[in-house]
Steps between C-alpha positions, in 0.01 A plus 500: 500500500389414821646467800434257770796346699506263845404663799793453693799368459706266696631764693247454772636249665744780682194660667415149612825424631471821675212425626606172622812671669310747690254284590778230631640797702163583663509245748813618638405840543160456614581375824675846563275724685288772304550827655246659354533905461840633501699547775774744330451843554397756218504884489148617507330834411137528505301807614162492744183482222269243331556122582487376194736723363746459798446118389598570159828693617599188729482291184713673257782563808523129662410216355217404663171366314214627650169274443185640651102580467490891345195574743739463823698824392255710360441829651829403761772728558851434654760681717781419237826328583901660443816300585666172459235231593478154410166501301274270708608787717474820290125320409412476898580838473287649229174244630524603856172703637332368138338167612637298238747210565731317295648128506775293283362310220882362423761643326494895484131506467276682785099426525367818653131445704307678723626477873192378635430242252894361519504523874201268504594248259826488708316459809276234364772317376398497174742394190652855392415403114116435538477912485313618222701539165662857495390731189773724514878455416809763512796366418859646574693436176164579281428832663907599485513437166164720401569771692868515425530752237310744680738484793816494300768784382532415119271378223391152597176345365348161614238262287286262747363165382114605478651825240656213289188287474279825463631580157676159352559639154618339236813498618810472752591876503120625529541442896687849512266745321386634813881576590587877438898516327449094419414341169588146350621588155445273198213394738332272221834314393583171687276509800803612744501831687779754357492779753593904399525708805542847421618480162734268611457124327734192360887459566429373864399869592198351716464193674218271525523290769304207585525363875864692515641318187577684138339255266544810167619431168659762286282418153627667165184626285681570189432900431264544800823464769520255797206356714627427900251194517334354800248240515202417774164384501263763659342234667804424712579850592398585883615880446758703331691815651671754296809727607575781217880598468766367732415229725689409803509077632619274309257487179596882433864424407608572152154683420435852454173518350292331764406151646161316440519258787222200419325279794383177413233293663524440886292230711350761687354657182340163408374321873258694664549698877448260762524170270853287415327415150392654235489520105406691200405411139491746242339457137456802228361537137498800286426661150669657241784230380558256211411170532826413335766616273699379160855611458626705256156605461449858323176531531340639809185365672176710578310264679558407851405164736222543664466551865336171545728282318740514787805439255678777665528558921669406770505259829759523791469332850662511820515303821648597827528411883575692789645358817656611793870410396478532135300621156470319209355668158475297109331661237495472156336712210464415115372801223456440155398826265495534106614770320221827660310723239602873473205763602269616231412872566817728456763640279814263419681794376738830651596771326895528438590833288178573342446169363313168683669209591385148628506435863505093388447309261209386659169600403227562730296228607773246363715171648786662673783260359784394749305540822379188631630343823522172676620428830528235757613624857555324833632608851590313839595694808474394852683679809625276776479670859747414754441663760268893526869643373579277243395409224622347123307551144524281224350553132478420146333664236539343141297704186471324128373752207505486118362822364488750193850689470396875350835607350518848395685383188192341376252700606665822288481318214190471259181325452659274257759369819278538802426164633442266776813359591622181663456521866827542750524366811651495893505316764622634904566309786556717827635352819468703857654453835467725713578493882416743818604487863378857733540408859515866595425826391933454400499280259234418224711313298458394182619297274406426104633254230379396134502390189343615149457352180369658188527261202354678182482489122452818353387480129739768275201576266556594126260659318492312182279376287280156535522294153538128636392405102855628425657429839481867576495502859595797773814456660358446880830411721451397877750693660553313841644596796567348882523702806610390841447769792626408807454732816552520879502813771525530880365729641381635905303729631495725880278669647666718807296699768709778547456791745533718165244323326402122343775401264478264236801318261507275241870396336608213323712367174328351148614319220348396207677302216305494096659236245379505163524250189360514157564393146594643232213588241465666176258775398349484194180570282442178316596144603735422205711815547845530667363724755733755727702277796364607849706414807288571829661593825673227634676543892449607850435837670474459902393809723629535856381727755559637847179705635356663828228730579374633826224699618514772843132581650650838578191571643150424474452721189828477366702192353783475334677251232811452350692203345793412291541199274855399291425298216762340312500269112663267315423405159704223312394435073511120397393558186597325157659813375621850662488798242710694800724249646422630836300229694487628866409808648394587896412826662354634777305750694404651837131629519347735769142582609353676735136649552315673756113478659320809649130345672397842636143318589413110526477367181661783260826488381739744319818342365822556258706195330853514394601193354806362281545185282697328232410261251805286361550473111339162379681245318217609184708844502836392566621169381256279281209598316277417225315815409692649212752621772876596574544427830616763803726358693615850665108632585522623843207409782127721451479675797175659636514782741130549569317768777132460576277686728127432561242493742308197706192508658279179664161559657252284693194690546543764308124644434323151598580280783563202245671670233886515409701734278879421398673773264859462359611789299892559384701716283794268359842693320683177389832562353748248305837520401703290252146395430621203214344546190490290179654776225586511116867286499585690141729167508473503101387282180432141622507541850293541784297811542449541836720489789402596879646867684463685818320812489582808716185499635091426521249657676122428572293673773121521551232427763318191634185517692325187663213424704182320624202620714236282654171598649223226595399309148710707294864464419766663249860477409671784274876542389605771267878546341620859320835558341614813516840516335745268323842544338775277314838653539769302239743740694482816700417724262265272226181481660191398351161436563461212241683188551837391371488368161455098485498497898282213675343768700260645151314217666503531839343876483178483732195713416511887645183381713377197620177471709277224666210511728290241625136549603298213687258411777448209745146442572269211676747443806797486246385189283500723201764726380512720231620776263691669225857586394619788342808513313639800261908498336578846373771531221821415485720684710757583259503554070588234302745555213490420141761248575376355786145451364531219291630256866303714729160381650254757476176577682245781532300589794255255613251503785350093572199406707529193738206348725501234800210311634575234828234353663536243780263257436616323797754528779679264302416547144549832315426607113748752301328690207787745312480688228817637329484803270105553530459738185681251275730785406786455256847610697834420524621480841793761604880305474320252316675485204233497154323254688111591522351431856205205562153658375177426755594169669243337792652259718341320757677313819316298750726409834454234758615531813495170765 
């Protein structure tokens, strides 16, 4: 089979009508005057010392973009700046005595030159534009979001644009190997991204959300548990920020396992500084893959497309404009990949009680069935400006896939059954609106609407046998299912100067409403038989929430947070039958947090995290379900109570004048109780065998370490994650350090150690980039049973090479050389089910920009 579909679909005539609506408003707005920097006033803290790092400090705390030539700062120092300035004036500040000068290039972006050379061209005159092109670019919201974790009190993590692109992967979830506590589980299956935090995976526990919305589908995979799927094209991301436990604002409500907050595309990330046009086009190629696929097919394939027959790649573009009253961003992106090739040097076997058992039925060097993927993506976004302290965002995202579905089920069975089976499918739409008015260092108001849909068909695979001679056929049954997401919060935030110290609050209310509609399907191993009736949840669940948070600069090496969010549920079952009779249920929860930051010297922090959430029952647990389940309709909320103390530390300069270190390192104790569990029903002859309880309590606790040092041509990032303990308590006195029998979580067990460290180099003036990855998953954290083996994904430890070549072949034109799993080894990825990882795969990319 092979798969080539349109494009795009019809759908983009909404980012032309948004394009046509922005641009009508233009007009209008242009004629209002540009002011240029901001005029609001901004708390600002940044010591006497080197320019350019006093630059960098002014970008990540205003939001100023700073354009300018990197020989006017070297060797420059600066008095520093403390108080509540407006920037232009907190800059005048930190360039007086230096000789360099600044002017407004429009919008909230500075060019900074060197005083005699802009008090000239002024004198003269001269057209401020006609100065030489500036070289050098920091950029408020880019240099926030890097630095971030390093200046935060809890585990956060952040994943720029150029870490995306470095190691593309063969898939979605690859973009968060260099995350300590994060992996994307089932990371081969569907192309989505199905985040564990901490242990912590499916049910809703952690949200993935893309521009603010919750696009996630709760997927049933037959004895491997529930995927929480998300879908995005790398292509489109900008960045991606991570928050581990409770999460205050509005996308933390109803979560207790963490929130993976996606970015997508922005015009600034596509036009270049100092232009209102620019572009990109993207095109990729790569190894390793079938040229096609049949089927029902039980034989496996050995030998591979070539490189140079271009049947598999990738191609994405994007187009954007920025003016001085509004941004405007369309891109699209289309992937097409066969079914990959397993490694060929390793064992494909684990030792289980003194005998060997297959990691998959996959041999080495052989077709990996069920794991091709296409996709079609587009976006539209463009942000209309009223005035400098207004503004209004609108966007839409749409993402088309069919792909290989690996189901547990099938891939337990035997050689005889193992097959490529027909392909399932989804399509998303996202809508975004999202408004902001900040007058005043009072009110930063915001406020957020949208929409998602996920429309999917998820093949229920049997594992029968092929005979079409005899009409023999497997019973494959689409099992479809609608969801409708709708979402809105308001939110404000104030800063307040106060003779005890800068204060800062954010408050505001959320609510986000999930309706969900399937069919009923039947599960079955052949075509011709009966099969077993499946009824899918059917109903709605909505989460409200009431949250605020504020921060107290005690002093200038002490701060202080604390917050308190209420979040309430409602869950109503429409589904064809009720086994319980009960069809509502609502509850409801207040959660505290509170943390504290110790900066005994500039850049080093010491900090402790207290932090409390709840995660509502789903309707999966409660009301309808098709997983061989009785239903729960008395399971009380999972509720985390998690501490965390760690250590931050950010240096410019430490042993060279152009190097920087950042080090994160954190000891988490997380702590769950009425953790919900899927359990042993003991319901009897004929009926279902499972049914869902709340334990007394679960426990994981470990530590993270994260980092990145630069020094002239050489650069490295590191991240490191240790468990240290782990417990399952089915009540106060049954502990155990294996878990529960038949509970979802056998598969959501991480490995005892995961490590990753990246190696590279930039040399000839930066046109050429690269280096090596490191990667190494220890063991599984905790035993497997006897019972538990047979639907439990297995793994042993691994350790995977990685390389990177970039070289800039012009300003504008750039070539991508990857190569994925260098020493072709033969591995199964950790929470990957029996699903062997891609063996040695080159890709190549080549990227115009205009």
């Amino acid at each position: 089979m092979s798969l080539r579909g349109p494009l795009f679909s019809r759908h983009v005539r909404i980012a032309l009508g948004c394009a046509s609506w922005l641009g009508g408003m233009a007009p209008a707005t242009a004629q209002q005057p540009a002011q240029g920097v901001q005029s609001r006033q901004v708390a600002v803290s940044i010591p006497a010392g080197p320019l350019e790092s006093a630059l960098l400090a002014l970008g990540r705390q205003t939001d100023l973009r700073l354009v300018y030539r990197s020989e006017i700062t070297a060797g420059k120092t600066t008095g520093g700046v403390i108080g509540s300035l407006t920037p232009s004036a907190a800059l005048s500040r930190l360039l007086s005595g230096t000789g360099v000068s600044f002017r407004s290039s429009g919008g909230n972006t500075v060019t900074l030159e060197a005083a005699t050379a802009g008090s000239a061209a002024a004198a003269a005159g001269s057209d401020p534009d006609t100065t030489l092109d500036p070289i050098v670019l920091r950029d408020g919201d880019n240099g926030r979001a890097v630095d971030a974790p390093y200046e935060t009190p809890g585990s956060t993590s952040y994943i720029s644009s150029e870490q995306i692109q470095r190691f593309r992967g063969s898939s979605a979830g690859d973009l968060f190997k260099n995350t300590p506590g994060i992996i994307s589980a089932n990371n081969h299956s569907s192309g989505s991204v199905n985040v564990n935090i901490r242990g912590l995976q499916g049910q809703n526990r952690v949200r993935v959300a893309i521009d603010g919305t919750q696009q996630t589908t709760t997927t049933w995979r037959g004895y491997g548990g529930v995927d929480d799927r998300t879908y995005i094209d790398p292509d489109l991301i900008g960045g991606v920020g991570i928050s581990k436990g409770p999460t205050g604002g509005a996308v933390g409500a109803g979560v207790n396992g963490g929130v993976v907050e996606i970015t997508t595309l922005k015009a600034k990330d596509i036009v270049e500084d100092g232009k209102q046009y620019g572009g990109r086009i993207k095109i990729g190629a790569q190894d390793n893959t079938t040229k096609d696929f049949t089927v029902n097919s039980y034989d496996q394939q050995t030998d591979s497309a070539k490189f140079f027959d271009f049947t598999n790649g990738s191609g994405s573009f994007a187009l954007g404009t920025v003016q001085d009253n509004f941004d405007f961003v369309i891109a699209g992106a289309r992937r097409y990949r066969g079914n990959y090739f397993a490694g060929k040097h390793g064992k494909n076997y684990y030792e289980f009680q003194g005998r060997n058992q297959f990691l998959s039925l996959t041999k080495q060097g052989e077709e990996v069935f069920n794991s091709s993927n296409e996709s079609t993506s587009f976006l539209a976004k463009g942000t209309l400006r009223f005035d400098d302290d207004q503004s209004l965002e609108l966007g839409y995202i749409r993402y088309e896939s069919q792909f290989g579905q690996i189901m547990t089920s099938l891939l337990t069975s035997g050689d005889n059954t193992f097959r490529q089976a027909p392909l399932s499918d989804v399509t998303t739409d996202t809508f975004t609106s999202r408004y902001r008015y900040n007058p005043s260092d009072l009110i930063d108001l915001k406020v957020n609407a949208w929409l998602s849909i996920v429309d999917q068909n998820s093949m229920s695979t049997g594992f029968g046998i092929y005979l079409p001679r005899f009409n023999i056929k497997p019973g494959d049954d689409p099992r479809y299912a609608m969801t409708h997401t709708w979402g809105g919060d308001i939110s404000n935030t104030s800063l307040l100067d106060t003779e005890y110290g800068p204060f800062k609050a954010n408050y505001g209310v959320s609510y986000l409403l999930e309706d969900i509609d399937s069919r009923r399907y039947y599960s079955r191993s052949q075509s011709n038989s009966p099969g077993v009736k499946m009824d899918p949840s059917m109903g709605n669940r909505s989460i409200a929430s009431v949250f605020t948070d504020g921060q107290w600069e005690a002093t200038d090496w002490l701060t202080l947070n604390a917050g308190l969010r209420y979040d309430g549920y409602w869950m109503n079952d429409k589904g064809i039958e009720s086994r319980t009779g009960i069809r509502h249920k609502e509850g409801g929860r207040f959660n505290p947090s509170v943390s504290v930051i110790v900066e005994p010297i500039e850049g080093l922090q010491f900090y402790a995290l207290y932090a409390e959430g709840m995660r509502p029952p789903t309707m999966r647990e409660t009301m309808g379900n098709d997983g061989n389940v009785i239903q729960n309709p008395y399971l009380k909320p999972e509720v985390s109570k998690n501490w965390e103390v760690g250590i931050n530390y950010s240096k410019d300069g430490l042993l060279l004048a152009d190097d920087a270190l950042r080090f994160k390192l954190s000891y988490f104790n997380n702590n769950y109780t009425d953790y919900i569990s899927r359990v042993p029903s003991n319901a009897g002859p004929g009926q279902p065998v499972f049914t869902f309880d709340n334990l007394r309590s679960t426990r994981f606790s470990g530590i993270e370490i994260s980092g990145s040092y630069e020094a002239g041509l050489f650069f490295s990032e590191g991240s490191l994650t240790k468990y240290l303990s782990y417990e399952f308590c089915r009540t106060l006195s049954t502990c155990s350090d294996s878990t529960v029998s038949m509970d979802y979580a056998a598969n959501h067990m991480p490995p005892e150690i995961m490590a990753s460290l990246t190696l590279g180099m930039r040399l000839f003036d930066d046109r050429l980039s690269l280096g090596t990855r490191f990667t190494h998953g220890g063991a599984r954290l905790s035993p497997v049973t006897q019972e538990a083996r047979m639907y439990t994904g297995m793994w042993i430890p691994y350790t995977t090479v990685d390389a990177f070549a970039t070289y800039k072949i012009t300003d504008h034109l750039t070539f991508d050389l990857q190569a994925e799993n260098l020493t072709d080894r033969f591995y199964v990825d950790a929470l990957d089910g029996f699903t062997p990882a891609p063996g040695r795969t080159i890709r190549a990319f080549l990227t115009a920009k205009f």
